[in-house]
N, C-alpha and C positions, 0 to 999 in steps of 0.2 A: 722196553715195554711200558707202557703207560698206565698209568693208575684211574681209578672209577673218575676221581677227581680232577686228573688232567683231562678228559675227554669233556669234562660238565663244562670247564672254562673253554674247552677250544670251541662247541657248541655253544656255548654266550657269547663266543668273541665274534661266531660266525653271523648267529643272527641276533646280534646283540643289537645292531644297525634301527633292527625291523619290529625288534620291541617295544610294547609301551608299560610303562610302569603298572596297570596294572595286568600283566601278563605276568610278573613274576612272581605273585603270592602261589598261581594252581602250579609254577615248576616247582619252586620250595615244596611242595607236598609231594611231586614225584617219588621221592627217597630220601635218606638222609644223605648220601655222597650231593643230592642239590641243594640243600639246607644251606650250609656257605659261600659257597660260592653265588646263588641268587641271593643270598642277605648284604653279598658287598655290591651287587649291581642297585639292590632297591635301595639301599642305605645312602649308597654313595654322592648321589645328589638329589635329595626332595624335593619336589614341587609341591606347595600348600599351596592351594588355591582358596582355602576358609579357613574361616578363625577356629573351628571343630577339627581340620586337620591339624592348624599349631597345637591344637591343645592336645589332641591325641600322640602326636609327635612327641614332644616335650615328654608326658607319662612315660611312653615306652622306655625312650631314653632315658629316665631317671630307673625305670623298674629294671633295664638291664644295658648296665654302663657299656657293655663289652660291643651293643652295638652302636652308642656313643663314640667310638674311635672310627668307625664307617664311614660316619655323615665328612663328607669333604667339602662341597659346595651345599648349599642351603637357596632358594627361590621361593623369595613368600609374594604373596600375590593377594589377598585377601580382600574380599566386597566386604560392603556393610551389610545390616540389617542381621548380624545372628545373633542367638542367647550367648553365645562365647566371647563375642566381641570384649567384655569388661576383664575378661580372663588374657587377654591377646599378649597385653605389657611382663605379663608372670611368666606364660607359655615360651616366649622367644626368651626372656631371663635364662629359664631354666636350659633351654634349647643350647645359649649361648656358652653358658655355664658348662656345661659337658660334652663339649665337643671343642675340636680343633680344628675350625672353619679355615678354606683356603680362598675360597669367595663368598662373597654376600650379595645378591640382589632382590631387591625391596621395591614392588611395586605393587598396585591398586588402590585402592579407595583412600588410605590412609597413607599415600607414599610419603609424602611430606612431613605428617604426626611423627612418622615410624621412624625417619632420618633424622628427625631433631632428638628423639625417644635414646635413637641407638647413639646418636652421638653422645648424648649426656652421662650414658654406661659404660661411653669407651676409655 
């Protein structure tokens, strides 16, 4: 017999394919059996496309460690031009900081700034 929670992953697993990231915040509100299981799909590799998502990334993960062990891959991708921008070098700090990244990839505007940046922390 299968559990609330085995059926929510075999349901992600099936149309996990057909997902986009943000489709998985309105399943997390379904109930609490989808509360975990959607927090390790959305967690599990972010795509920031702006300096307002590192920075908001970073926050969460500091306000709740537990889903700092989620993040497995990381994809920053970041344009110019936002008020976050001066914040970026702190956000990815702290990002880095709390997590046990198993890939890293670092493109847009700043791809070159941000590999010499992350070299010098490594």
């Amino acid at each position: 017999m299968c559990c609330t929670s085995d059926i929510v992953f075999l349901i992600l697993d099936h149309y996990g394919q057909h997902c986009w990231q943000r489709d998985y915040p309105p399943l997390a509100r379904i109930s609490s059996a989808w509360l975990e299981p959607v927090r390790k799909r959305l967690y599990a590799h972010p795509l920031l496309l702006t300096y307002e998502a590192c920075c908001r990334l970073a926050r969460t993960l500091q306000d709740n460690l537990a889903l700092a062990s989620l993040v497995r891959s990381l994809n920053i991708q970041p344009l110019k031009g936002s008020s976050e921008e001066l914040n970026f070098p702190a956000s990815v700090s702290t990002i880095l900081s709390v997590t046990s990244l198993e890939c890293l990839s670092v493109a847009g505007d700043h791809n070159g700034l941000t590999e010499r940046w992350l070299r010098s922390i490594a």
